[in-house]
N, C-alpha and C positions, 0 to 999 in steps of 0.2 A: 312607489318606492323610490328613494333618495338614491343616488349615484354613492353617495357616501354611506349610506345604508348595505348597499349592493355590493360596495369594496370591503364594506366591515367583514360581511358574510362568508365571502371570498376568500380571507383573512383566516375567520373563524375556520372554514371547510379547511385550508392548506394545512392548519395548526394541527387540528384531528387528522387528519390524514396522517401529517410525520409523527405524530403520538403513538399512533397504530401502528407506525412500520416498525418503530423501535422497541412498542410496549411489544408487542406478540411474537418477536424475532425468540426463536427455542435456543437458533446456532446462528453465532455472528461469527463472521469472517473477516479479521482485521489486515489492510494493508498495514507494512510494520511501519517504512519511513515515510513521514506524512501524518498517519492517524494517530502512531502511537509515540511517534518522537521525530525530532528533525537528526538524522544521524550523519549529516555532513556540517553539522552546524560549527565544530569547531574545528574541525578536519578537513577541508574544503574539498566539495567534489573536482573543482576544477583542478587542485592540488594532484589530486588523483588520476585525473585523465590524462595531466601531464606524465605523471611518472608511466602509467601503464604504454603513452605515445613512444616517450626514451627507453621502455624498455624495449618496445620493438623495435625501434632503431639500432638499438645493441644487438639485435637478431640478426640484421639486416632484411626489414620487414616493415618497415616505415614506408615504401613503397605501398604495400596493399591498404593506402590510407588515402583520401584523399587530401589539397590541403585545407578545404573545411573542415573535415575530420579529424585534421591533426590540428586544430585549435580549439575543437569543440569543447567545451566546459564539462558536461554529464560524461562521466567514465562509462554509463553503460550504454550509451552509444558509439565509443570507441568497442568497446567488446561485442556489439551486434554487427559493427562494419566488418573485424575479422572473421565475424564468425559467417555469414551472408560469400565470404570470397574463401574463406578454408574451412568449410562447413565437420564439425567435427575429427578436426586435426588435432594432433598436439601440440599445436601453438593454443590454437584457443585454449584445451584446457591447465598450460600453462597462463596463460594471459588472464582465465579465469579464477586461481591460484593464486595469483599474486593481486586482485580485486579483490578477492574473499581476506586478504589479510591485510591491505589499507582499509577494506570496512572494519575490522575488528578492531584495527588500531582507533578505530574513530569512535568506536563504541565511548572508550572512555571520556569524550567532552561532546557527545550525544546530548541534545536537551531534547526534556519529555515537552510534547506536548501539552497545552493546557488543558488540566482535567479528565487526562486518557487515562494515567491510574486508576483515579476517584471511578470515573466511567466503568474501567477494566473489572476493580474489585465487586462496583456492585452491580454490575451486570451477571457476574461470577456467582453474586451474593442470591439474588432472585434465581439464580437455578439456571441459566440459560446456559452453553457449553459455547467455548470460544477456542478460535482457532487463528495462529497468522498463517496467510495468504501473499508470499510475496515475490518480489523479482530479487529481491538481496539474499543472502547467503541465509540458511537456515540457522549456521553456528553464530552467527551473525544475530541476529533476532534471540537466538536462544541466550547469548551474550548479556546481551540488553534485558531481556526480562529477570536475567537472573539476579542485575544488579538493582532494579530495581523491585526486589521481592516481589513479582510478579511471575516467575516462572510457573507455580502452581498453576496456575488461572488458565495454562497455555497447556501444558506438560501432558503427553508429547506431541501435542497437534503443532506443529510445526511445519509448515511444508514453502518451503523458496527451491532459489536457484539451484539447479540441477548443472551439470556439463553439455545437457542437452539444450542447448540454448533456445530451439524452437520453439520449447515449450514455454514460455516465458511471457506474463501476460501481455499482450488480449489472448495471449490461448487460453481457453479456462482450464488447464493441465492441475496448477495447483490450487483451484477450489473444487477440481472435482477430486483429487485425492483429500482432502480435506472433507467431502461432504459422504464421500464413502469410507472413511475411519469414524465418522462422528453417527454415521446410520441415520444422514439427518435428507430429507425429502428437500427439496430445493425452495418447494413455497415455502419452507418453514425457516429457510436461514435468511439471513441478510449480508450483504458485503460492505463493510462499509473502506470508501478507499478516495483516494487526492487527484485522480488522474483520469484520463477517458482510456486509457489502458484499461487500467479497473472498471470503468462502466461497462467498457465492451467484450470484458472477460466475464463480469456477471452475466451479461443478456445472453450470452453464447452458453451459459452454464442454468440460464432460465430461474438464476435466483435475481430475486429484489436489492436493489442499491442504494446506499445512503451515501454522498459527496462530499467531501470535508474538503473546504476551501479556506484556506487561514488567509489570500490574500486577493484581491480583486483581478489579479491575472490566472488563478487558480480557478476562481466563481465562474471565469467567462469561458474557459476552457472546461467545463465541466457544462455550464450550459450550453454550451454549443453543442456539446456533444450529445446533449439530451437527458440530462440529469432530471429526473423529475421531482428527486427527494435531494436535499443543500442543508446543510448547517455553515454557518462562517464559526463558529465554536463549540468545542463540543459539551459546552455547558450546557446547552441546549439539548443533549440527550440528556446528559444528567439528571435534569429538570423534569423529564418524561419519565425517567428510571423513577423519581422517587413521586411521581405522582402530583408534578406541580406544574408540568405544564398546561 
């Protein structure tokens, strides 16, 4: 047997393999930004971390930051540093308050992901049950599907960010609320998500994981972490949905 025979096969086995994980998933469990849209895309997250920095500053709370932290780009690392030093205060769930409403404002120049609709409706369509799974604001998510006719497909599996910040994935807090409204056994669902957060809130929740990596710094941070199953598009379910992979 040829080496290039041997890589075909290899090829062939991986192909089946993500066919299966995708075709026999009952309950998929969607990370929201990422899988199903990029929702700082026109609202910039760093836009946001700055304002949430200046807001604590007006507190007189810029202090409990460090100064990498007060330049950090991702807001929701500015809200896990308060929340790690005033562990369920009312700053935090101020500070988280006023996050949950720069995501909303971003909701409206949100781009969808390529093909998560198409994905959504007919994964929806074959009978499976879907749920989002996220670290962003539930009203947030529930926002976004609504505008883009897609609330049905979710409605009310909804489960994000809480005031309890601890719970916030790699905890698998909300895929086990998720997997206990849906009545669904954990070999039976899939997660599908952009981050090893998400890998490591599935294995902790002992459901199956699909990686959605739209860019080569995403791919390697999700293999690193040990992703076994990858799309770089999600056409590539798609394709498995309607029996063409």
């Amino acid at each position: 047997m040829t080496s290039d025979t041997t890589q075909t096969e290899a090829v062939a086995t991986q192909t089946g393999n993500l066919r299966d994980t995708i075709t026999q998933a009952r309950f998929v469990l969607f990370d929201f930004d990422g899988p199903v849209c990029r929702l700082f895309a026109g609202h910039s997250a760093e836009t946001v971390a700055k304002d949430l920095v200046e807001w604590l500053e007006r507190q007189g709370m810029r202090g409990l930051l460090t100064p990498e932290e007060c330049v950090h780009p991702d807001p929701m690392e500015v809200l896990h540093a308060v929340n790690r030093r005033r562990p369920r205060s009312d700053l935090v769930a101020e500070l988280e308050a006023r996050f949950t409403q720069q995501e909303l404002k971003a909701v409206a120049k949100a781009w969808p992901t390529a093909y998560a609709d198409a994905v959504i409706r007919t994964w929806s369509a074959v009978g499976a049950r879907l749920a989002i799974t996220t670290n962003n604001s539930p009203r947030t998510a529930a926002r976004y599907l609504d505008s883009r006719g897609l609330a049905e497909c979710f409605t009310p599996n909804i489960y994000g960010r809480t005031q309890d910040l601890h719970h916030l994935k790699p905890d698998p807090h909300c895929l086990n609320r998720a997997l206990n409204a849906l009545g669904a056994a954990p070999s039976e669902a899939l997660v599908i998500g952009d981050a090893p957060s998400d890998l490591y809130a599935a294995e902790r929740a002992g459901v199956p994981f699909l990686g959605y990596a739209r860019n080569d710094r995403k791919e390697k941070l999700l293999r690193d972490a040990g992703a076994a199953h990858l799309v770089t598009s999600l056409e590539t379910v798609l394709l498995a949905l309607r029996g063409r992979l």
